[in-house]
GUTI-672940 format. One record per atom (N, C-alpha, C): x, z, y; residue in one letter. Coordinates in pm, whole numbers, padded with zeros to 5 digits, always signed. Last residue first. Layout:
<pts>
XZYA;...
</pts>
This chain:
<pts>
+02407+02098+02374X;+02246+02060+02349X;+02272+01905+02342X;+02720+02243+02315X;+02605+02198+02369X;+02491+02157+02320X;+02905+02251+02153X;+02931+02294+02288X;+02827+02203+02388X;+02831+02249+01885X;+02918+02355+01945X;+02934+02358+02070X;+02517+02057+01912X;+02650+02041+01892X;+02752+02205+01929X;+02228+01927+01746X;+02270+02102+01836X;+02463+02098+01798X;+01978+01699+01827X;+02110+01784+01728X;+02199+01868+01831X;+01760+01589+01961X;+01806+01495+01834X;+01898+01569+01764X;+01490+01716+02169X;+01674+01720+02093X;+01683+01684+01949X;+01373+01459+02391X;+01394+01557+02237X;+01495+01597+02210X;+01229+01515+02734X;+01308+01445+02582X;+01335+01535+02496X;+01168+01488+03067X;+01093+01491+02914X;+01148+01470+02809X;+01278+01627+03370X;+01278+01484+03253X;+01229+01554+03130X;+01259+01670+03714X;+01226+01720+03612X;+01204+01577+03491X;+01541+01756+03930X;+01450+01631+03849X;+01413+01702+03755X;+01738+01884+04004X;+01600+01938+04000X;+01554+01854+03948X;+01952+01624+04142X;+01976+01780+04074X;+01799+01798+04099X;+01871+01266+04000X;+01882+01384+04090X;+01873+01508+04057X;+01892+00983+03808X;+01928+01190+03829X;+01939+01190+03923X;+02014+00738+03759X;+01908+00737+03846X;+01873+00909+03853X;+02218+00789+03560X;+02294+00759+03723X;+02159+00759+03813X;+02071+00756+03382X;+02136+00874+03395X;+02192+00885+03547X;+01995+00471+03353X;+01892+00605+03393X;+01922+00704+03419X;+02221+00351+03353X;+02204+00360+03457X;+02051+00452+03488X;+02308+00493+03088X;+02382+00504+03181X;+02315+00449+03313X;+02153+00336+02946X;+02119+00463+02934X;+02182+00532+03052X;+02198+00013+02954X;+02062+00099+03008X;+02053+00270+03073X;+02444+00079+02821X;+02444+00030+02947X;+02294+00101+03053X;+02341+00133+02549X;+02475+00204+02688X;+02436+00179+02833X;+02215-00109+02480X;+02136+00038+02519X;+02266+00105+02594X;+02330-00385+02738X;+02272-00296+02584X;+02245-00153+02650X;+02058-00675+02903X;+02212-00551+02858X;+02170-00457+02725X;+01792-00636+02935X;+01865-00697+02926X;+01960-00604+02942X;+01471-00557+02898X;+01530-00536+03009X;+01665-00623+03024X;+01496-00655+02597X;+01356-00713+02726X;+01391-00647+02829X;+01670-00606+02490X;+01659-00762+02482X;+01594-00757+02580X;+01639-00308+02493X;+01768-00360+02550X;+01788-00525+02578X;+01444-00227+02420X;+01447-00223+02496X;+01560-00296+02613X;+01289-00457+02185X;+01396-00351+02218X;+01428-00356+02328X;+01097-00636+02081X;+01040-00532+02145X;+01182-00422+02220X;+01069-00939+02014X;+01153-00867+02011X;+01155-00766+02098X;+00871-01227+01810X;+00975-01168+01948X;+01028-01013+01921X;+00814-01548+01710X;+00879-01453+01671X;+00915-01325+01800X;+00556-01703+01608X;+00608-01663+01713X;+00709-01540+01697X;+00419-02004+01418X;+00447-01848+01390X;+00550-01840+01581X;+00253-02262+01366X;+00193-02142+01491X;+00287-02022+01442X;+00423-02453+01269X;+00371-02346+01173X;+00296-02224+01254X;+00462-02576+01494X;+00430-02658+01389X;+00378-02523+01312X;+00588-02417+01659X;+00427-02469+01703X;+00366-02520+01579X;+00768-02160+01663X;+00768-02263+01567X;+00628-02299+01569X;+01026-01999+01849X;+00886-02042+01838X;+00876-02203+01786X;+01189-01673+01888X;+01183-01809+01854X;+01027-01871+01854X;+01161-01455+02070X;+01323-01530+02035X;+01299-01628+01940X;+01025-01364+02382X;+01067-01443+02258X;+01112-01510+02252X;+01007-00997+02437X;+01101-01108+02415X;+01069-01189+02348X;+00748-00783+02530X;+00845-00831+02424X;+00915-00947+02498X;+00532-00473+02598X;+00665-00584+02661X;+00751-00625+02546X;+00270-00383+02490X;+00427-00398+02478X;+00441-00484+02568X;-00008-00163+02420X;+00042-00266+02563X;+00170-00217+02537X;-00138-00045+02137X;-00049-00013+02232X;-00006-00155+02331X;-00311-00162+01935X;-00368-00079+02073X;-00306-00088+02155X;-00159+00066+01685X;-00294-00062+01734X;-00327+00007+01846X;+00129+00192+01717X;+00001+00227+01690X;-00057+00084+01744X;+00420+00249+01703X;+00338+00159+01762X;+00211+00169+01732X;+00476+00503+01565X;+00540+00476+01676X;+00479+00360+01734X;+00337+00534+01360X;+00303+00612+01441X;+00351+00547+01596X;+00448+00249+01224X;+00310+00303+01250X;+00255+00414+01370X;+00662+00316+01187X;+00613+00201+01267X;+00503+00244+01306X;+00858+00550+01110X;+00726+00529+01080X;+00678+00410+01175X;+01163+00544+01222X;+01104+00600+01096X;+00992+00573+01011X;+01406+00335+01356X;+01208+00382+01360X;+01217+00414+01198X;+01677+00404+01501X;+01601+00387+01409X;+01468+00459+01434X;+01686+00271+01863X;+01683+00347+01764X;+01661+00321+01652X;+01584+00018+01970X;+01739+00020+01983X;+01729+00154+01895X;+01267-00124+01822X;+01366-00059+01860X;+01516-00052+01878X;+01200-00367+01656X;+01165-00307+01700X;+01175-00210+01853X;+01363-00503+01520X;+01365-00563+01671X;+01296-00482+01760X;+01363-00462+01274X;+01465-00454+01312X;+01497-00436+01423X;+01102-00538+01155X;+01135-00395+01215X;+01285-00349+01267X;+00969-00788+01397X;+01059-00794+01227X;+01122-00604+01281X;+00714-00934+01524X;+00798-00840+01565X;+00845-00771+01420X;+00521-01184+01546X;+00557-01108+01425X;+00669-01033+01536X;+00194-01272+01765X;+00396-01307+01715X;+00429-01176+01596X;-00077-01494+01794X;-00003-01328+01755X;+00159-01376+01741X;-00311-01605+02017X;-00156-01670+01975X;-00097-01518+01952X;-00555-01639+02074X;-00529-01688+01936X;-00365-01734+01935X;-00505-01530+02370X;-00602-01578+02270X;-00564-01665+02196X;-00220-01365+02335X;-00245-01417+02410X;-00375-01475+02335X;-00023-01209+02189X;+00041-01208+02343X;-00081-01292+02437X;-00022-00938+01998X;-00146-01041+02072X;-00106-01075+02187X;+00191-00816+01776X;+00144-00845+01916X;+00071-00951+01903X;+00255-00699+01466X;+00210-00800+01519X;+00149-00784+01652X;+00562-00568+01344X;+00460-00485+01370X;+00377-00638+01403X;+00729-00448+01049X;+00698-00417+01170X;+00582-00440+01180X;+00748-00336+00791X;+00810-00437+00783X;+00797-00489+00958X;+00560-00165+00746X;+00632-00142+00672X;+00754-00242+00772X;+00317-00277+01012X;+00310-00208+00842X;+00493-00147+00829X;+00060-00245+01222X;+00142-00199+01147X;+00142-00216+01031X;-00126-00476+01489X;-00147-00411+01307X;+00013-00375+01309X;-00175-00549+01713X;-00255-00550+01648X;-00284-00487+01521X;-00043-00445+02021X;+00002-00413+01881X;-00160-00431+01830X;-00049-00662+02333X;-00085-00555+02255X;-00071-00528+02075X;+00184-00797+02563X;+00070-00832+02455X;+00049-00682+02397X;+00354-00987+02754X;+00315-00876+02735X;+00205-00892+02664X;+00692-01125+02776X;+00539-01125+02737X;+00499-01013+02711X;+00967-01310+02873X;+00909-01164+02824X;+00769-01216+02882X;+01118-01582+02755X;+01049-01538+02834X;+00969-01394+02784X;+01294-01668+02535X;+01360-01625+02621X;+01286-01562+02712X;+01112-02011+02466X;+01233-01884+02402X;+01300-01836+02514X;+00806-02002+02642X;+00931-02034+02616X;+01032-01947+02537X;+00469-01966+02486X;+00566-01911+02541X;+00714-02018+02534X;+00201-02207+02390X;+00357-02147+02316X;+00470-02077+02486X;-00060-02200+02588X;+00074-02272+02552X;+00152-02198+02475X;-00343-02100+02389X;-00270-02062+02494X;-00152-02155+02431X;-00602-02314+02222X;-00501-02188+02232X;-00434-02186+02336X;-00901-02446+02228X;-00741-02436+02284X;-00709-02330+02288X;-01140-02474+02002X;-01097-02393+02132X;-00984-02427+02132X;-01419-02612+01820X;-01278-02571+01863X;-01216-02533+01998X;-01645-02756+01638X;-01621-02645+01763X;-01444-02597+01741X;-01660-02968+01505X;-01673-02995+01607X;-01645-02878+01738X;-01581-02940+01200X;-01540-03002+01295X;-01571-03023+01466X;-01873-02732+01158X;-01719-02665+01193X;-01592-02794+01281X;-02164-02741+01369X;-02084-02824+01258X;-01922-02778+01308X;-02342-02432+01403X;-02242-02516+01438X;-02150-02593+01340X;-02542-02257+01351X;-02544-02417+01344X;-02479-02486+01406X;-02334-02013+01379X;-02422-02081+01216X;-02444-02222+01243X;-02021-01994+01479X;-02166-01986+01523X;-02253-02072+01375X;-01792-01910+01321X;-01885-01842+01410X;-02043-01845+01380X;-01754-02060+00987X;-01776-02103+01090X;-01862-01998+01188X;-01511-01827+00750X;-01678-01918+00820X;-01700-01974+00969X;-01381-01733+00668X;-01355-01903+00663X;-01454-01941+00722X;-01297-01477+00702X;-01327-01519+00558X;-01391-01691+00568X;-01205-01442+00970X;-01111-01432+00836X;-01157-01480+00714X;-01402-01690+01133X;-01379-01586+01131X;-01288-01555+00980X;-01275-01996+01373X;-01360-01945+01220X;-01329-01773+01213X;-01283-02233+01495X;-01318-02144+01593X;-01397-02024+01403X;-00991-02453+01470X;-01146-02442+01449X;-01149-02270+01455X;-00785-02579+01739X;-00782-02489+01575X;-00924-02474+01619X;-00588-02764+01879X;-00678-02743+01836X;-00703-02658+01712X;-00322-02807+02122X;-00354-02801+02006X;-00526-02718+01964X;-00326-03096+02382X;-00314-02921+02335X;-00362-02895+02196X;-00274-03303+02610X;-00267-03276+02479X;-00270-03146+02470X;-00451-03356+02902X;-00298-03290+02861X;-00384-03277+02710X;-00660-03457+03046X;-00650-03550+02949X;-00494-03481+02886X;-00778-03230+03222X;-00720-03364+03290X;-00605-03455+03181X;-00858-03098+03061X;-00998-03221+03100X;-00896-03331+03156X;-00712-03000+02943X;-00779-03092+02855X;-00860-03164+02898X;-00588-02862+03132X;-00543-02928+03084X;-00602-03036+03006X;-00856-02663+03193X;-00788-02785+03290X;-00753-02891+03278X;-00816-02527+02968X;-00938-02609+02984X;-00903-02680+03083X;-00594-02381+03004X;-00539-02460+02857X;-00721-02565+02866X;-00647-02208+03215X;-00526-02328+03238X;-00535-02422+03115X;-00957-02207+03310X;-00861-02157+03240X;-00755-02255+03246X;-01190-02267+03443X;-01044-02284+03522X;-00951-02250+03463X;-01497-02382+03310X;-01399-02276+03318X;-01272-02329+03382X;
</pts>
């Protein structure tokens, strides 16, 4: 294979090793002695580099991306969004293709931390953003959105 993390290992690069097991501890393949089958994981992302990965699971507390074979990151519900999220769940569903940020990474404990808001992974803040989608209008454009509240002198 030409994969980058099989390259590496032939041309003698260190990489980390984890045994090839399914959630309840078992070794895949049956007559396979468990020390011996193992796969390379993907490199650890840099802090700071956007990644694209898919929503594996919701809960309460956010959410987990698959940025990569056998490498998930935690997304904390804070980071979610530049809005408040009501339901994680609905709003990220399993499945969904994100764009994240990551903002930390700890090899020793494989955890990956990143950061789905729109404003970390484009850059600048939400003002800023919002204002230059607004400045991207033309008269007739047709746009899609909710009304969030009905003011006296307007929508």
């Amino acid at each position: 294979s030409l994969r980058p993390s099989r390259v590496a290992a032939a041309a003698g690069g260190a990489s980390k090793k984890r045994k090839l097991t399914n959630p309840a501890g078992n070794t895949l393949l049956a007559d396979a002695d468990p020390a011996e089958e193992t796969f390379d994981t993907a490199d650890y992302p840099p802090i700071g580099a956007v990644v694209k990965g898919f929503v594996i699971g919701t809960n309460a507390g956010g959410c987990f991306v698959r940025v990569g074979r056998g490498l998930v990151g935690r997304v904390m519900i804070k980071n979610l969004s530049d809005q408040f999220v009501a339901n994680p769940k609905i709003e990220f569903p399993q499945g969904r293709l994100v764009a994240a940020k990551v903002t930390s990474v700890d090899e020793d404990a494989e955890k990956l931390e990143l950061n789905l808001r729109p404003s970390a992974v484009l850059g600048g803040d939400a003002d800023t953003l919002a204002k230059q989608e607004l400045a991207a209008l033309e008269i007739g454009s047709k746009i899609r959105g909710t009304v969030t509240r009905v003011e006296p002198f307007g929508v």
